[in-house]
matplotlib code that plots the C-alpha trace (Angstrom):
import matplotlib.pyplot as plt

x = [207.2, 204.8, 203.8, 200.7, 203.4, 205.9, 203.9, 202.6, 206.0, 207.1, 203.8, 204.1, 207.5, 207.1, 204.1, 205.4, 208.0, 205.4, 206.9, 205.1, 204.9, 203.3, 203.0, 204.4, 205.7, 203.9, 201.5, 200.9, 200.1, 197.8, 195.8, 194.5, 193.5, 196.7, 197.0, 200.6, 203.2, 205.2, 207.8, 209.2, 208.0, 208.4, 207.5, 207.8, 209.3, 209.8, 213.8, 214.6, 214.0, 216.2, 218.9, 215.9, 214.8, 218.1, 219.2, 214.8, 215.9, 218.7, 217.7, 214.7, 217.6, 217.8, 220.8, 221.1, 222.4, 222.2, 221.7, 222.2, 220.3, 217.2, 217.1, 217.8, 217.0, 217.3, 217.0, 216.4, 217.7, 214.1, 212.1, 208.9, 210.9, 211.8, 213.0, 212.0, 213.2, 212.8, 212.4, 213.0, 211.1, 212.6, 211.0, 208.2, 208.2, 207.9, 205.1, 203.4, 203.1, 202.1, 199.4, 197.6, 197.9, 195.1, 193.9, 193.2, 192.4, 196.1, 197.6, 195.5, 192.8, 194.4, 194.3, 197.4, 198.2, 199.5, 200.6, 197.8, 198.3, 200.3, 202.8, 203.2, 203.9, 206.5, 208.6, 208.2, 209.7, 212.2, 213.1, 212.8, 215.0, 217.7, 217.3, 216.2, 216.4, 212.7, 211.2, 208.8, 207.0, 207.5, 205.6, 203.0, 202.5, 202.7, 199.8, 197.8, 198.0, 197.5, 194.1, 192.7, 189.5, 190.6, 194.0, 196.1, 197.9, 199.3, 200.6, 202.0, 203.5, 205.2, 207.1, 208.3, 209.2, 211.5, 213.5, 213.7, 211.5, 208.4, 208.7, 208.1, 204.4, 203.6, 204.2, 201.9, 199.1, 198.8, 198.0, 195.3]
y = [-25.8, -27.8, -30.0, -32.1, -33.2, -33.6, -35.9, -37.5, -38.5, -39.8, -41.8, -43.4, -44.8, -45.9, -47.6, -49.1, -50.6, -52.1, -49.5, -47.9, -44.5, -41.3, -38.0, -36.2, -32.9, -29.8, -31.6, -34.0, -31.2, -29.6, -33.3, -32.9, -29.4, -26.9, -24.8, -23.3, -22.7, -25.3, -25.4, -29.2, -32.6, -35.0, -38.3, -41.4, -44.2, -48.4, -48.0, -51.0, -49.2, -46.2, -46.7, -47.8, -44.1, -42.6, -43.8, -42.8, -39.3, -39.1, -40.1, -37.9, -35.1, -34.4, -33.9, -35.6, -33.2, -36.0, -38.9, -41.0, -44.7, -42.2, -39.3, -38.4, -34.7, -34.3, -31.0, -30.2, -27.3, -26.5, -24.7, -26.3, -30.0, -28.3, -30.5, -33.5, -35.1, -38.7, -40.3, -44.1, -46.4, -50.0, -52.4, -52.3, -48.5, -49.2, -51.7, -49.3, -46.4, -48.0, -50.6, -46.8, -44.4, -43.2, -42.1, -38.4, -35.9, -34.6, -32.1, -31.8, -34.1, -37.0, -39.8, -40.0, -41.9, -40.0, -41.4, -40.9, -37.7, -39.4, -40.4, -36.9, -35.7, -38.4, -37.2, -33.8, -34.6, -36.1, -33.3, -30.7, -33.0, -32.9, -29.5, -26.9, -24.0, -25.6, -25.1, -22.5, -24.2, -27.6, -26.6, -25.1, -27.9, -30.1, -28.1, -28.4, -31.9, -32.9, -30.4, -32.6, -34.4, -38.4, -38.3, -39.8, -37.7, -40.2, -41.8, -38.4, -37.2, -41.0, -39.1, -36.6, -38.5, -40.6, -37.3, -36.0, -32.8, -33.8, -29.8, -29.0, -31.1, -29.8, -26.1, -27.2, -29.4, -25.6, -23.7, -25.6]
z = [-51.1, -52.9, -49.8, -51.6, -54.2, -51.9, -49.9, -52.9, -54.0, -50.8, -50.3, -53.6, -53.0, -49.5, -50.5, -53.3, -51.1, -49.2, -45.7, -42.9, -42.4, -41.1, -41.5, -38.2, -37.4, -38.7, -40.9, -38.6, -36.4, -38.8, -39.5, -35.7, -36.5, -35.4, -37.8, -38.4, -41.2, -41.6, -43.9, -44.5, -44.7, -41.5, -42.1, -39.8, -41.0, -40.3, -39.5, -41.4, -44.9, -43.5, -46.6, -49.1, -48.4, -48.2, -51.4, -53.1, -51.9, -53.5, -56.6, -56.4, -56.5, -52.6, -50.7, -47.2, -44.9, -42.2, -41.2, -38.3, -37.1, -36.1, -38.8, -41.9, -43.3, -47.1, -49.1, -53.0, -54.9, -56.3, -53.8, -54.7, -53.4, -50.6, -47.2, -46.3, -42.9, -41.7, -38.5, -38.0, -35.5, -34.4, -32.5, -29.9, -30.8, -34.4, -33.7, -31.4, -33.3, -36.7, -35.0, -33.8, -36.7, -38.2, -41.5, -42.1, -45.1, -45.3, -48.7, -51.1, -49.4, -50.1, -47.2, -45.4, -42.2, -39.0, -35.2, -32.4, -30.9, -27.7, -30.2, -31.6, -28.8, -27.3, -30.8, -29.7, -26.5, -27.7, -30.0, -26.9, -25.0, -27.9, -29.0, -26.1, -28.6, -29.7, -26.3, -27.2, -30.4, -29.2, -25.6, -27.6, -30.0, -26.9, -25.0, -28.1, -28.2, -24.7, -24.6, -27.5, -26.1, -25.6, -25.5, -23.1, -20.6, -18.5, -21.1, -22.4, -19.2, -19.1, -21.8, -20.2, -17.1, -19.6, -20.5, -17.1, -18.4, -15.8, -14.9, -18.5, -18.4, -14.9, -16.5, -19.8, -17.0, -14.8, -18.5, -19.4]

ax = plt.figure().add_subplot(projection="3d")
ax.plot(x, y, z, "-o")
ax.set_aspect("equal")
plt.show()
């Protein structure tokens, strides 16, 4: 996958359409300095361009696999497009996470903007509180993030509280 042209074609559209957005997942990952392969796009989006997005993937020759009021994951048949999933923000979240993302050197150098590191890892919790088969990467992802100097851990373990995984933080707290 081609992810600095990848990125660059999401980023044009969504700023085209005038939308918020982030890089999160892997690369967002990568922009605080974690270094792993990663092998798809995950971008953060304002929710209330979910079907503007939907439909710009589709015409860009991507399948949607899925998509409910949260996600959407899109594939195309060239390898180089690869997969690109979306996640969509409403309300106090949306306003949250966009008023705090930063600007970092992402693909190819080029300026993208990613969520603080809290709000990376509240979307990893979530995922982990969806999807147990992720435990192992998403804890270590999670102990990355929460052993970066600044960040937040109360407001961090407030996220795992709110997915009844407070066991999970206490276990990541005693490794670092």
């Amino acid at each position: 996958m081609d992810l600095a042209r990848v990125v660059s074609l999401v980023a044009a559209f969504l700023d085209g359409q005038g939308v918020r957005w982030a890089l999160c997942g892997g690369l967002g990952l990568a922009a605080y300095g974690l270094a792993r392969s990663t092998f798809d796009v995950d971008v953060v989006v304002d929710g209330e361009a979910q079907d503007r997005v939907v439909a710009f993937m589709e015409q860009a020759g991507y399948e949607t696999l899925y998509r409910s009021a949260g996600f959407s994951n899109h594939l195309h048949p060239e390898p180089d497009f690869g997969r690109v999933d979306f996640v969509y923000v409403r309300g106090e979240t949306r306003e949250r996470l966009f008023a705090e993302v930063r600007q970092v050197a992402g693909p190819a150098g080029r300026a993208v903007p990613v969520p603080k590191p809290e709000h990376l890892a509240a979307m990893k919790v979530a995922a982990l509180a969806q999807d147990p088969a992720r435990l192992f990467q998403d804890l270590a992802d999670l102990r990355f993030l929460l052993a970066l100097p600044g960040v937040d851990r109360e407001e961090v373990r407030g996220y795992f509280v709110r997915h009844g995984l407070e066991h999970r933080y206490e276990e990541l707290i005693a490794t670092l």
